[in-house]
LUMGU-408010 format. One line per 8 residues: number of its first residue (from 1); their letters; for each residue x, y, z of C-alpha. Coordinates in Angstrom, 1 decimal, always signed. Example, Ala and Ser with C-alpha at 12.3 -4.5 7.8 and 13.67 -1.06 7.14 Angstrom:
<nodes>
1 = AS = +12.3,-4.5,+7.8 ~ +13.7,-1.1,+7.1 $
</nodes>
This chain:
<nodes>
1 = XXXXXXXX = +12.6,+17.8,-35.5 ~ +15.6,+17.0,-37.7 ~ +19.0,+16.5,-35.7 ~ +21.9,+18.5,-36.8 ~ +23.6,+15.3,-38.5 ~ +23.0,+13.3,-40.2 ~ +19.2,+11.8,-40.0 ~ +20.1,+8.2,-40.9 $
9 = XXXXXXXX = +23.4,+6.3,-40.5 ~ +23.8,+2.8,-41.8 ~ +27.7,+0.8,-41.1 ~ +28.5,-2.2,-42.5 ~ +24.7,-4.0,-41.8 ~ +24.3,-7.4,-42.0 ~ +21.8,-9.9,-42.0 ~ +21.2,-13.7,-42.3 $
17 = XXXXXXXX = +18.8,-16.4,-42.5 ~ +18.6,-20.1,-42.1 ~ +16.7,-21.7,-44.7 ~ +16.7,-25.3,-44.9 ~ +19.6,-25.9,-43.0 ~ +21.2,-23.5,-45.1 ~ +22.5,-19.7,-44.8 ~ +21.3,-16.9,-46.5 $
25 = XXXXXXXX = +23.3,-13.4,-46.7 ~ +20.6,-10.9,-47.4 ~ +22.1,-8.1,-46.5 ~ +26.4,-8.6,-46.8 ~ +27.2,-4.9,-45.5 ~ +25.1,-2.1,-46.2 ~ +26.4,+1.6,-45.3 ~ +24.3,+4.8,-46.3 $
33 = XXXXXXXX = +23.5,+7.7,-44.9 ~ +20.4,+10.3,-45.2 ~ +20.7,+13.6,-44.6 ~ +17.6,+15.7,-42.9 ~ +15.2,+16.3,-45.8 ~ +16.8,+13.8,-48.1 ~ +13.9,+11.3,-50.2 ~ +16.2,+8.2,-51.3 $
41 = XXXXXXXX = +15.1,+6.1,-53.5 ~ +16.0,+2.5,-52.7 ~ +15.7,+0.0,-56.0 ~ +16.0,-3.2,-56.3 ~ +14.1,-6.4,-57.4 ~ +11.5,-8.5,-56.0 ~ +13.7,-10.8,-53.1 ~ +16.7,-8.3,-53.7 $
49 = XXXXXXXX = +16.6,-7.4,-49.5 ~ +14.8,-4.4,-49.6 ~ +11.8,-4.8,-46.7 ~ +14.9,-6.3,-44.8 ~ +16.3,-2.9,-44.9 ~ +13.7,-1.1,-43.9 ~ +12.5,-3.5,-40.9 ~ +16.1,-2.7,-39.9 $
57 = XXXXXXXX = +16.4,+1.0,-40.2 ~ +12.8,+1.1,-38.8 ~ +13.9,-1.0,-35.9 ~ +10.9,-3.6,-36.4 ~ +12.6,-7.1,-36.1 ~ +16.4,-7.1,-34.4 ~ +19.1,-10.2,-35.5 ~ +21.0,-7.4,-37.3 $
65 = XXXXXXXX = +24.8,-7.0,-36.9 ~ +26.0,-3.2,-37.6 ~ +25.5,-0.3,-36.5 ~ +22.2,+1.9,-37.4 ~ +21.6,+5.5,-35.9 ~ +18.8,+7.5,-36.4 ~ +18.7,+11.3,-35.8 ~ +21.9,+10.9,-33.9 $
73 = XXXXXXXX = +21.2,+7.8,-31.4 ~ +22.5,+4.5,-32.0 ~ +19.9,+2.2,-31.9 ~ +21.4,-1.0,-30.8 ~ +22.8,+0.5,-27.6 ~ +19.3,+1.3,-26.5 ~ +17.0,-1.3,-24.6 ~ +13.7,-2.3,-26.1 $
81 = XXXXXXXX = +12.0,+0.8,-24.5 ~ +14.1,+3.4,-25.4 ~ +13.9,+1.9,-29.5 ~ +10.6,+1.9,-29.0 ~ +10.3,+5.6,-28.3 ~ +12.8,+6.4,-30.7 ~ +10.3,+4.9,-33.5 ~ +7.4,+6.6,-32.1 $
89 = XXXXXXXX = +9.1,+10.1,-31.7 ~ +10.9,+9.8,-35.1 ~ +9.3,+7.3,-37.7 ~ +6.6,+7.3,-40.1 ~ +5.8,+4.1,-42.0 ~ +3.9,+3.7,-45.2 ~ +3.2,-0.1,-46.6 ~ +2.5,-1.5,-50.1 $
97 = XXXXXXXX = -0.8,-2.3,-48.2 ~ -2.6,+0.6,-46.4 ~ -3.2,-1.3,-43.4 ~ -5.6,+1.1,-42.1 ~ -8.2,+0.1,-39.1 ~ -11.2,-0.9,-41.0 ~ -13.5,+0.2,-38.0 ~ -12.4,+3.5,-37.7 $
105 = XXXXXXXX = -12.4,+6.8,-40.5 ~ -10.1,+8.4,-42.1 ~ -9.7,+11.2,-39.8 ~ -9.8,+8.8,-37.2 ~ -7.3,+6.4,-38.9 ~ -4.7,+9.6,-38.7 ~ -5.9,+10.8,-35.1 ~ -5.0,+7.2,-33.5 $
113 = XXXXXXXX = -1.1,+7.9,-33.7 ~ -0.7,+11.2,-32.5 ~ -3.0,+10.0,-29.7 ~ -0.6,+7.1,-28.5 ~ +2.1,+9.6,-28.5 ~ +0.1,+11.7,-26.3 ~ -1.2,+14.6,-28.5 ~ -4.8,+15.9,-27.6 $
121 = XXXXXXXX = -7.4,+14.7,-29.5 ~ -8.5,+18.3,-30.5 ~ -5.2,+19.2,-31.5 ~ -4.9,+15.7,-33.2 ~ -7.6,+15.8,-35.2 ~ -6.7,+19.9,-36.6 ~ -4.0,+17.8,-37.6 ~ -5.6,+15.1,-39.4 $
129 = XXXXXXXX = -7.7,+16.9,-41.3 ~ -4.8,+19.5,-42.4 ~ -3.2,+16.7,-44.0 ~ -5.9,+15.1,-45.3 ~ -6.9,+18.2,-46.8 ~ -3.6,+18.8,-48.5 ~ -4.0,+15.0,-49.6 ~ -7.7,+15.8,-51.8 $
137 = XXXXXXXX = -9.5,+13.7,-48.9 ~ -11.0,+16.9,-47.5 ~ -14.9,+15.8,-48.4 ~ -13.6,+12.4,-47.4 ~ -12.6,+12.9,-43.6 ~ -15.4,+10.5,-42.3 ~ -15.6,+7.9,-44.6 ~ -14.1,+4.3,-43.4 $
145 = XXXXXXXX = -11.4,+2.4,-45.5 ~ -14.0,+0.5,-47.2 ~ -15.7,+3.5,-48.2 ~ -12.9,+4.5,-49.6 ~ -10.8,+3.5,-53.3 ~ -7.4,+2.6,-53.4 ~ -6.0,+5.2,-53.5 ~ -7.5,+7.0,-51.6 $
153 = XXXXXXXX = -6.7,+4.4,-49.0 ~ -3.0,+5.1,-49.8 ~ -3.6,+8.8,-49.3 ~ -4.6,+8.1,-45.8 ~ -1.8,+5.9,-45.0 ~ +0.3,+8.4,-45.8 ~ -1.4,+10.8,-44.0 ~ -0.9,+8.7,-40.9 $
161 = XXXXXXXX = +2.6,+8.3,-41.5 ~ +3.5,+11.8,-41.8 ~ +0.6,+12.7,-38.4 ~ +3.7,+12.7,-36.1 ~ +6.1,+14.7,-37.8 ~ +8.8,+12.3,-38.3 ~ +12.2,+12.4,-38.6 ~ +12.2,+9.9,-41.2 $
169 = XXXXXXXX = +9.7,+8.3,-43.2 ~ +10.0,+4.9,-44.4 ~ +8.0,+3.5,-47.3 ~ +7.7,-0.2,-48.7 ~ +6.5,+0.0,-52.7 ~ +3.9,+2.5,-51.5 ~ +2.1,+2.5,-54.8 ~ +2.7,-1.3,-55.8 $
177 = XXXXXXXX = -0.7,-1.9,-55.5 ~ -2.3,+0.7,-57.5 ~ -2.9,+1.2,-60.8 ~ +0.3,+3.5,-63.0 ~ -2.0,+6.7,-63.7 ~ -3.2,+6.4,-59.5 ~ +0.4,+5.6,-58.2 ~ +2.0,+8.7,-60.2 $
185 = XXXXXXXX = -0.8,+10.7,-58.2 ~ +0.0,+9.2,-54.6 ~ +3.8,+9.1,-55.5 ~ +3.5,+12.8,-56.2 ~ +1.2,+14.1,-52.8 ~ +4.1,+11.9,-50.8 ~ +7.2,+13.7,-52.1 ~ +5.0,+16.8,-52.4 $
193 = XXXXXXXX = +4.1,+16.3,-48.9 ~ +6.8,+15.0,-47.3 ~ +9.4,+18.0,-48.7 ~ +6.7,+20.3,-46.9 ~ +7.3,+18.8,-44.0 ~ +10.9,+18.7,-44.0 ~ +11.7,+14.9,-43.5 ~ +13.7,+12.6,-44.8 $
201 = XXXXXXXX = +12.8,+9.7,-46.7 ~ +13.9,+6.3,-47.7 ~ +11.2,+4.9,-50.5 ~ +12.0,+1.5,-51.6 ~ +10.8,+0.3,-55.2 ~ +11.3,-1.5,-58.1 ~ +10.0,+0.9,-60.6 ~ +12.6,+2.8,-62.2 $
209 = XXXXXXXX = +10.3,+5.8,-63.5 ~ +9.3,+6.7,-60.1 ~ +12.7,+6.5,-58.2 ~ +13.5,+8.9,-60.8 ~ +11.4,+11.7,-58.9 ~ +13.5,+11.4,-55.9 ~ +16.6,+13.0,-54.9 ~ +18.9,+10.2,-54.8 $
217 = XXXXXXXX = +18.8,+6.8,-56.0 ~ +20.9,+3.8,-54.2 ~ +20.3,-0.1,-55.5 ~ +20.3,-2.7,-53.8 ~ +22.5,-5.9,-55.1 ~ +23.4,-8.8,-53.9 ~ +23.4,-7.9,-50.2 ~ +24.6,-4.4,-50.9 $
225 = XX = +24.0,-1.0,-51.7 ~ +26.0,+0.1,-54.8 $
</nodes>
Protein backbone atom coordinates (compact mmCIF):
# COMPACT_ATOMS: atom_id res chain seq x y z
CA UNK A 1 0.00 0.00 0.00
CA UNK A 2 2.53 2.54 1.23
CA UNK A 3 5.24 3.70 -1.47
CA UNK A 4 8.81 3.41 -0.65
CA UNK A 5 9.12 7.34 -0.15
CA UNK A 6 7.84 9.40 1.12
CA UNK A 7 3.84 9.17 1.46
CA UNK A 8 3.15 12.96 1.23
CA UNK A 9 5.22 15.79 -0.30
CA UNK A 10 4.20 19.37 -0.06
CA UNK A 11 6.77 22.37 -2.00
CA UNK A 12 6.27 25.73 -1.56
CA UNK A 13 2.01 25.57 -1.78
CA UNK A 14 0.23 28.50 -2.34
CA UNK A 15 -3.13 29.65 -2.37
CA UNK A 16 -5.22 32.86 -2.86
CA UNK A 17 -8.55 34.34 -2.78
CA UNK A 18 -10.36 37.39 -3.98
CA UNK A 19 -12.52 38.77 -1.43
CA UNK A 20 -14.06 41.98 -2.14
CA UNK A 21 -11.91 43.01 -4.64
CA UNK A 22 -9.16 42.19 -2.47
CA UNK A 23 -6.43 39.35 -2.18
CA UNK A 24 -6.09 36.93 0.43
CA UNK A 25 -2.81 34.76 0.93
CA UNK A 26 -4.12 31.75 2.79
CA UNK A 27 -1.61 29.55 2.30
CA UNK A 28 2.08 31.83 1.49
CA UNK A 29 4.26 28.44 0.99
CA UNK A 30 3.70 25.45 2.74
CA UNK A 31 6.36 22.52 2.47
CA UNK A 32 5.91 19.17 4.65
CA UNK A 33 6.36 15.88 4.15
CA UNK A 34 4.67 12.52 5.72
CA UNK A 35 6.38 9.64 5.88
CA UNK A 36 4.30 6.06 5.48
CA UNK A 37 2.72 5.46 8.91
CA UNK A 38 3.32 9.02 10.04
CA UNK A 39 -0.18 10.62 12.13
CA UNK A 40 0.69 14.56 11.90
CA UNK A 41 -1.02 16.68 13.80
CA UNK A 42 -1.85 19.93 11.99
CA UNK A 43 -2.82 22.96 14.59
CA UNK A 44 -3.95 25.96 14.06
CA UNK A 45 -6.96 28.38 14.77
CA UNK A 46 -10.29 28.81 13.47
CA UNK A 47 -9.59 30.69 9.70
CA UNK A 48 -5.81 29.92 10.23
CA UNK A 49 -5.93 27.79 6.44
CA UNK A 50 -6.23 24.48 7.64
CA UNK A 51 -9.40 22.81 5.54
CA UNK A 52 -7.44 24.67 2.63
CA UNK A 53 -4.66 22.35 3.21
CA UNK A 54 -6.33 19.46 3.29
CA UNK A 55 -8.79 20.14 0.13
CA UNK A 56 -5.23 20.56 -1.36
CA UNK A 57 -3.37 17.60 -0.38
CA UNK A 58 -6.69 15.65 -0.78
CA UNK A 59 -6.96 17.04 -4.28
CA UNK A 60 -10.69 18.29 -3.83
CA UNK A 61 -10.76 21.88 -5.27
CA UNK A 62 -7.52 22.82 -7.70
CA UNK A 63 -6.25 26.93 -7.99
CA UNK A 64 -3.25 25.77 -6.06
CA UNK A 65 0.35 26.72 -7.14
CA UNK A 66 3.16 24.09 -5.88
CA UNK A 67 3.85 21.10 -6.10
CA UNK A 68 1.95 18.11 -4.06
CA UNK A 69 2.80 14.38 -4.49
CA UNK A 70 1.16 11.63 -2.92
CA UNK A 71 2.68 8.16 -2.61
CA UNK A 72 5.18 9.15 -5.12
CA UNK A 73 3.03 10.80 -8.07
CA UNK A 74 2.75 14.34 -8.57
CA UNK A 75 -0.51 15.32 -8.67
CA UNK A 76 -0.66 18.34 -10.82
CA UNK A 77 0.87 16.58 -13.71
CA UNK A 78 -2.02 14.27 -13.87
CA UNK A 79 -5.40 15.03 -15.76
CA UNK A 80 -8.64 15.08 -13.80
CA UNK A 81 -8.96 11.18 -14.29
CA UNK A 82 -5.86 10.08 -13.29
CA UNK A 83 -6.30 12.55 -9.72
CA UNK A 84 -9.31 11.17 -9.41
CA UNK A 85 -8.09 7.52 -9.16
CA UNK A 86 -5.20 8.61 -7.27
CA UNK A 87 -7.84 9.79 -4.40
CA UNK A 88 -9.81 6.79 -4.68
CA UNK A 89 -6.84 4.21 -4.65
CA UNK A 90 -4.99 6.22 -1.91
CA UNK A 91 -7.29 8.57 0.31
CA UNK A 92 -9.45 8.27 3.21
CA UNK A 93 -11.35 11.33 4.49
CA UNK A 94 -12.89 11.89 7.81
CA UNK A 95 -15.00 15.38 8.37
CA UNK A 96 -15.89 17.38 11.53
CA UNK A 97 -19.44 16.26 10.28
CA UNK A 98 -19.98 12.44 9.66
CA UNK A 99 -21.64 12.95 6.45
CA UNK A 100 -22.91 9.58 6.37
CA UNK A 101 -25.95 8.47 3.82
CA UNK A 102 -28.90 8.74 6.02
CA UNK A 103 -30.75 6.04 3.96
CA UNK A 104 -28.39 3.50 4.23
CA UNK A 105 -26.69 1.49 7.65
CA UNK A 106 -23.76 1.45 9.03
CA UNK A 107 -22.44 -1.53 7.46
CA UNK A 108 -23.74 -0.27 4.45
CA UNK A 109 -22.41 3.29 4.89
CA UNK A 110 -18.65 1.42 4.89
CA UNK A 111 -19.58 -1.17 2.09
CA UNK A 112 -20.56 1.87 -0.54
CA UNK A 113 -16.70 2.81 -1.01
CA UNK A 114 -15.08 -0.25 -1.44
CA UNK A 115 -17.92 -1.01 -3.83
CA UNK A 116 -17.11 2.11 -6.20
CA UNK A 117 -13.66 0.96 -6.20
CA UNK A 118 -14.73 -2.27 -7.40
CA UNK A 119 -14.45 -4.64 -4.31
CA UNK A 120 -17.17 -7.44 -4.10
CA UNK A 121 -19.87 -6.84 -2.04
CA UNK A 122 -19.19 -10.09 0.07
CA UNK A 123 -15.71 -9.23 0.47
CA UNK A 124 -16.74 -5.62 1.21
CA UNK A 125 -18.99 -6.17 3.75
CA UNK A 126 -16.25 -8.90 5.82
CA UNK A 127 -14.63 -5.70 5.65
CA UNK A 128 -17.04 -3.46 7.04
CA UNK A 129 -17.97 -5.23 9.77
CA UNK A 130 -14.12 -6.06 10.74
CA UNK A 131 -13.72 -2.54 11.25
CA UNK A 132 -16.73 -1.75 12.74
CA UNK A 133 -16.17 -4.43 15.12
CA UNK A 134 -12.71 -3.15 16.14
CA UNK A 135 -14.67 0.34 16.30
CA UNK A 136 -17.43 -1.15 19.49
CA UNK A 137 -20.23 -0.80 16.61
CA UNK A 138 -20.38 -4.65 16.30
CA UNK A 139 -24.16 -4.95 17.76
CA UNK A 140 -24.59 -1.74 15.78
CA UNK A 141 -23.88 -3.01 12.03
CA UNK A 142 -27.59 -2.37 10.88
CA UNK A 143 -28.65 0.47 12.49
CA UNK A 144 -28.94 3.86 10.22
CA UNK A 145 -27.16 7.16 11.12
CA UNK A 146 -30.12 8.34 12.87
CA UNK A 147 -30.25 5.42 14.88
CA UNK A 148 -27.13 6.05 15.82
CA UNK A 149 -25.37 8.81 18.66
CA UNK A 150 -22.72 10.99 17.76
CA UNK A 151 -20.30 9.26 18.22
CA UNK A 152 -21.06 6.52 17.10
CA UNK A 153 -21.72 8.36 13.87
CA UNK A 154 -18.01 9.42 13.94
CA UNK A 155 -17.01 5.82 14.50
CA UNK A 156 -18.61 4.94 11.25
CA UNK A 157 -17.07 7.76 9.36
CA UNK A 158 -14.03 6.58 10.30
CA UNK A 159 -14.71 3.30 9.44
CA UNK A 160 -15.50 4.36 5.99
CA UNK A 161 -12.41 6.26 5.62
CA UNK A 162 -10.14 3.61 6.57
CA UNK A 163 -12.72 0.73 4.17
CA UNK A 164 -10.12 1.24 1.30
CA UNK A 165 -6.90 0.97 2.88
CA UNK A 166 -5.45 4.19 2.22
CA UNK A 167 -2.36 5.54 1.80
CA UNK A 168 -3.18 8.44 3.64
CA UNK A 169 -5.88 9.50 5.68
CA UNK A 170 -7.05 12.94 5.98
CA UNK A 171 -9.12 14.24 8.84
CA UNK A 172 -10.86 17.78 9.42
CA UNK A 173 -11.43 18.46 13.44
CA UNK A 174 -12.79 14.85 13.47
CA UNK A 175 -14.05 15.16 17.00
CA UNK A 176 -15.12 18.99 16.96
CA UNK A 177 -18.47 18.10 17.25
CA UNK A 178 -18.52 15.87 20.05
CA UNK A 179 -18.51 16.21 23.45
CA UNK A 180 -14.45 16.10 25.38
CA UNK A 181 -15.03 12.68 27.27
CA UNK A 182 -16.69 11.14 23.49
CA UNK A 183 -13.96 12.87 21.30
CA UNK A 184 -10.97 11.43 23.60
CA UNK A 185 -12.76 7.92 22.76
CA UNK A 186 -13.10 8.47 18.86
CA UNK A 187 -9.67 10.29 18.86
CA UNK A 188 -8.20 7.21 20.47
CA UNK A 189 -10.05 4.17 18.02
CA UNK A 190 -8.58 6.57 14.99
CA UNK A 191 -4.92 6.57 16.00
CA UNK A 192 -5.53 3.15 17.43
CA UNK A 193 -6.90 2.12 14.17
CA UNK A 194 -5.21 3.84 11.77
CA UNK A 195 -1.42 2.66 13.28
CA UNK A 196 -3.06 -0.91 12.66
CA UNK A 197 -3.45 -0.25 9.50
CA UNK A 198 -0.25 1.21 8.60
CA UNK A 199 -1.27 4.66 7.11
CA UNK A 200 -0.31 7.86 7.35
CA UNK A 201 -2.23 10.59 8.68
CA UNK A 202 -2.63 14.24 8.55
CA UNK A 203 -5.36 15.25 11.48
CA UNK A 204 -5.95 18.89 11.57
CA UNK A 205 -7.19 20.63 14.94
CA UNK A 206 -7.29 23.22 17.22
CA UNK A 207 -7.15 21.34 20.39
CA UNK A 208 -3.76 21.22 21.81
CA UNK A 209 -4.47 18.09 24.27
CA UNK A 210 -5.32 15.89 21.42
CA UNK A 211 -2.51 16.87 18.83
CA UNK A 212 -0.46 15.84 21.71
CA UNK A 213 -1.36 12.00 21.04
CA UNK A 214 0.11 12.15 17.69
CA UNK A 215 3.50 11.64 16.36
CA UNK A 216 4.30 14.99 15.08
CA UNK A 217 2.83 18.24 15.46
CA UNK A 218 3.28 21.10 12.67
CA UNK A 219 1.21 24.67 13.09
CA UNK A 220 -0.14 26.43 10.84
CA UNK A 221 0.59 30.44 10.85
CA UNK A 222 0.04 32.93 8.82
CA UNK A 223 0.02 31.06 5.54
CA UNK A 224 2.63 28.71 6.78
CA UNK A 225 3.66 25.74 8.44
CA UNK A 226 6.26 26.43 11.19
Amino acid sequence: MNSAGPTVVLKDLKRSFEQGGERIDVLRGVDLVIQPGEIVALLGPSGSGKSTLLQAVGLLEGGFEGSIAIAGQQAEQLAGDQRTQLRRDHLGFVYQFHHLLPDFDARENVVMPQMIRGVARAEAEVRADTILTSLGLGARLTHRPSQLSGGEQQRVAVARALANRPTLVLADEPTGNLDEHTADAVLGQFLELVRGEGSAALVATHNERLAARMDRVVRLKEGVLI
